[in-house]
C-alpha positions as CSV (number, residue, x, y, z in Angstrom):
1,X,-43.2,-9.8,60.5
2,X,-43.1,-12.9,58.4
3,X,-40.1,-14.7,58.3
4,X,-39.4,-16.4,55.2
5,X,-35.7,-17.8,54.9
6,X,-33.6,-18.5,58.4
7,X,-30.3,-19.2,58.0
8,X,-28.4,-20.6,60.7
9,X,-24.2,-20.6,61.2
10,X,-22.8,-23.3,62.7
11,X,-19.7,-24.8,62.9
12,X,-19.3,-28.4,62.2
13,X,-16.2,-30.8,62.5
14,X,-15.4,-32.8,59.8
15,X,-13.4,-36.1,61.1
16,X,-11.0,-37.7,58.9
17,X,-9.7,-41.6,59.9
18,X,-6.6,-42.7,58.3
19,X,-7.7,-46.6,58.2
20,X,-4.2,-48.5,57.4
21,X,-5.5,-49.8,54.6
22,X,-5.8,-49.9,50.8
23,X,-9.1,-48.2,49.0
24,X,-10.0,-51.7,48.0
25,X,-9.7,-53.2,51.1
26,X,-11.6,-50.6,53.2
27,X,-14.2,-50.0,50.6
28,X,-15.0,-54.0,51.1
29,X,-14.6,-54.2,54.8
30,X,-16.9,-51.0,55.1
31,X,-19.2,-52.7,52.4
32,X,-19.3,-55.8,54.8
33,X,-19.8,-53.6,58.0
34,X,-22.4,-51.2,56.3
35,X,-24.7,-53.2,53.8
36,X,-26.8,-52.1,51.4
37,X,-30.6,-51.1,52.2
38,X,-33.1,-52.7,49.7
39,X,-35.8,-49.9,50.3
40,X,-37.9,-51.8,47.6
41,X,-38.3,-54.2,51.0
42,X,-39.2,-51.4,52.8
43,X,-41.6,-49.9,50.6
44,X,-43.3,-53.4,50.4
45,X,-43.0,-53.7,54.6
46,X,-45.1,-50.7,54.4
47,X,-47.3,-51.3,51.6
48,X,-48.6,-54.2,52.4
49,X,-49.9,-53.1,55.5
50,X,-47.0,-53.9,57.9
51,X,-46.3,-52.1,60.8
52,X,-43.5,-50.4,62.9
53,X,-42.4,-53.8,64.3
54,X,-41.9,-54.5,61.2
55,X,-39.8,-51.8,59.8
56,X,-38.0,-52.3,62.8
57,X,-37.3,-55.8,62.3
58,X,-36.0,-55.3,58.9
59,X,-33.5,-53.2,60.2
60,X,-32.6,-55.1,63.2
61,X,-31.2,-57.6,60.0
62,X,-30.5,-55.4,57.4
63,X,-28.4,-52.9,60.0
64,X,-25.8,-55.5,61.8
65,X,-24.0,-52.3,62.7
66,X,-25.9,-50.2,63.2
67,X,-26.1,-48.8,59.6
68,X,-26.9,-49.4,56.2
69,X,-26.3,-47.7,52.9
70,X,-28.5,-45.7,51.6
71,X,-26.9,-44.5,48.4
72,X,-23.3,-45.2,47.1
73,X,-22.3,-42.3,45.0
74,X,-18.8,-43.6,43.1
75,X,-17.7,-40.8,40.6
76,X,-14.2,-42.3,40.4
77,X,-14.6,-44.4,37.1
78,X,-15.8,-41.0,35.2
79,X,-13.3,-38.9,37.0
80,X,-10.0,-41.2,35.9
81,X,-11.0,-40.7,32.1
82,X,-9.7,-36.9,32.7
83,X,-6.5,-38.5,34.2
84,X,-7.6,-38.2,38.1
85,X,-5.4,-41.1,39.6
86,X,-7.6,-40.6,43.1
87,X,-11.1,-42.5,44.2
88,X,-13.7,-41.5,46.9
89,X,-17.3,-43.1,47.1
90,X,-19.7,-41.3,48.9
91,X,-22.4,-43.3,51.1
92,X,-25.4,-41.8,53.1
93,X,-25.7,-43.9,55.8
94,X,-28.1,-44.5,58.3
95,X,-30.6,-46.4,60.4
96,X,-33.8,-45.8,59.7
97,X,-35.5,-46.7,62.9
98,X,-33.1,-44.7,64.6
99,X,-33.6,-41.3,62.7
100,X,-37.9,-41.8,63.3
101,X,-37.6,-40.1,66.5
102,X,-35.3,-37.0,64.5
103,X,-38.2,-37.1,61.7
104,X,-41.1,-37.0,64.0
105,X,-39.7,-34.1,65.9
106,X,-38.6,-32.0,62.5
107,X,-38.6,-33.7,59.2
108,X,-36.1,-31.6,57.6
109,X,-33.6,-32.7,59.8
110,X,-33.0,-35.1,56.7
111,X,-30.8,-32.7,55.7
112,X,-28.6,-34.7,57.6
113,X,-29.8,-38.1,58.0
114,X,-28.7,-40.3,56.6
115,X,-24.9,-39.8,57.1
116,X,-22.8,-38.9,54.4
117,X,-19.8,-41.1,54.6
118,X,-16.4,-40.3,52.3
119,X,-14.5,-42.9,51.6
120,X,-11.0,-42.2,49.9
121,X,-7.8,-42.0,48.7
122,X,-5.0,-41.0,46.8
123,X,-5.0,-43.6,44.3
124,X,-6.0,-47.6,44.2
125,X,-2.7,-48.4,46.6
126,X,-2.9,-45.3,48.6
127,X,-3.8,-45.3,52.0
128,X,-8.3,-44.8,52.5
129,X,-9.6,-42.3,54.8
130,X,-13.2,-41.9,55.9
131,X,-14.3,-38.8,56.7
132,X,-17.6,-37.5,58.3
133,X,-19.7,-34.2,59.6
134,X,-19.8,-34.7,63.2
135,X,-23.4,-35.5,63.4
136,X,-23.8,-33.8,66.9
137,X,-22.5,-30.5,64.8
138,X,-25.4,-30.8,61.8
139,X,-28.1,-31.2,64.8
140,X,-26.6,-27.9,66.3
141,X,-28.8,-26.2,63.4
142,X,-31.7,-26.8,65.4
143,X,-31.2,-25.8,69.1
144,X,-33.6,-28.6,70.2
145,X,-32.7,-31.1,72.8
146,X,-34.5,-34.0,71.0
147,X,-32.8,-33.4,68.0
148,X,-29.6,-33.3,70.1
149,X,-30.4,-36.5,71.9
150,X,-31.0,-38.4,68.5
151,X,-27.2,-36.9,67.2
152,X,-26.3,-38.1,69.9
153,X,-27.3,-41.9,69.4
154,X,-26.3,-41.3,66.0
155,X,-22.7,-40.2,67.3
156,X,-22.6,-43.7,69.3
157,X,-23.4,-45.7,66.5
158,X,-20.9,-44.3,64.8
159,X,-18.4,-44.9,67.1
160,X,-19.3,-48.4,67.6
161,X,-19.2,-48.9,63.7
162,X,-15.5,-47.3,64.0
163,X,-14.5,-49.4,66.7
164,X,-16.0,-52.8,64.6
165,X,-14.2,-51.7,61.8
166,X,-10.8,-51.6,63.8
167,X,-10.3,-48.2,63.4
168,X,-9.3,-44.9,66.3
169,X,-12.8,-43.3,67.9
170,X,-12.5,-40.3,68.4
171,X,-12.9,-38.8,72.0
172,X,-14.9,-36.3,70.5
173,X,-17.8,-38.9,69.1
174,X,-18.2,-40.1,72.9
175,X,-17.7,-37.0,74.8
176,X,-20.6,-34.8,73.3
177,X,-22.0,-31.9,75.1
């Protein structure tokens, strides 16, 4: 019999960070920390007949961290018209070199690379959180120990990004299983 939709259940931990600080000022130190990808660089790395040292070079300088942005999604400026005093800016964030070995095993597991990072808060003075899918959760989907071992990395990075940006790790980002 043909199978022609799977749908997996899963649970996944979302982990939410109060960071101590204002949106402002978390939004720019996690701007600093996690700087924007220029994939038109990329594109040309690749079009002009570079190679994977390549790629990987770029993101040994674009990715300080570990991570760069992707996308920034910032809906906040439409959603105060309506009156909405909050803000939150999506990233997907990522390391490209590091999510090859993910994308050679099974592409798809793009559904989940890069990251998607939530920055927000209650309004501009209020307090930012960051909050996250535990990355080792999303791989679950797959029940493949490659995939698991590249959450995993990804769950490391992550935590050393926490760490940089002076904020709690949580055991659970270390202590995967």
């Amino acid at each position: 019999m043909r199978r022609d939709v799977e749908v997996v259940t899963r649970p996944v931990r979302q982990i939410t960070i109060r960071t101590g600080r204002s949106w402002r000022q978390f939004r720019d130190d996690y701007e600093r920390a996690v700087p924007l990808f220029d994939r038109l660089e990329a594109v040309g790395v690749a079009r002009s007949g570079g190679d994977w040292e390549a790629i990987r070079q770029l993101s040994d300088v674009t990715a300080v961290n570990g991570f760069v942005n992707f996308l920034e999604f910032d809906p906040s400026p439409v959603m105060h018209v309506n009156g909405s005093k909050g803000n939150a800016v999506t990233y997907l964030a990522g390391n490209i070199v590091k999510a090859e070995r993910g994308f050679r095993r099974q592409p798809a597991c793009f559904l989940h690379l890069p990251l998607r990072v939530v920055i927000a808060a209650a309004n501009d003075e209020g307090e930012a959180t960051l909050s996250v899918d535990h990355p080792a959760d999303l791989f679950a989907a797959y029940g493949d120990a490659a995939l698991d071992a590249v959450a995993a990395e990804f769950c490391a990075s992550l935590a050393a990004l926490l760490a940089h940006l002076g904020l709690p790790v949580p055991a659970e980002l270390i202590n995967i299983a």
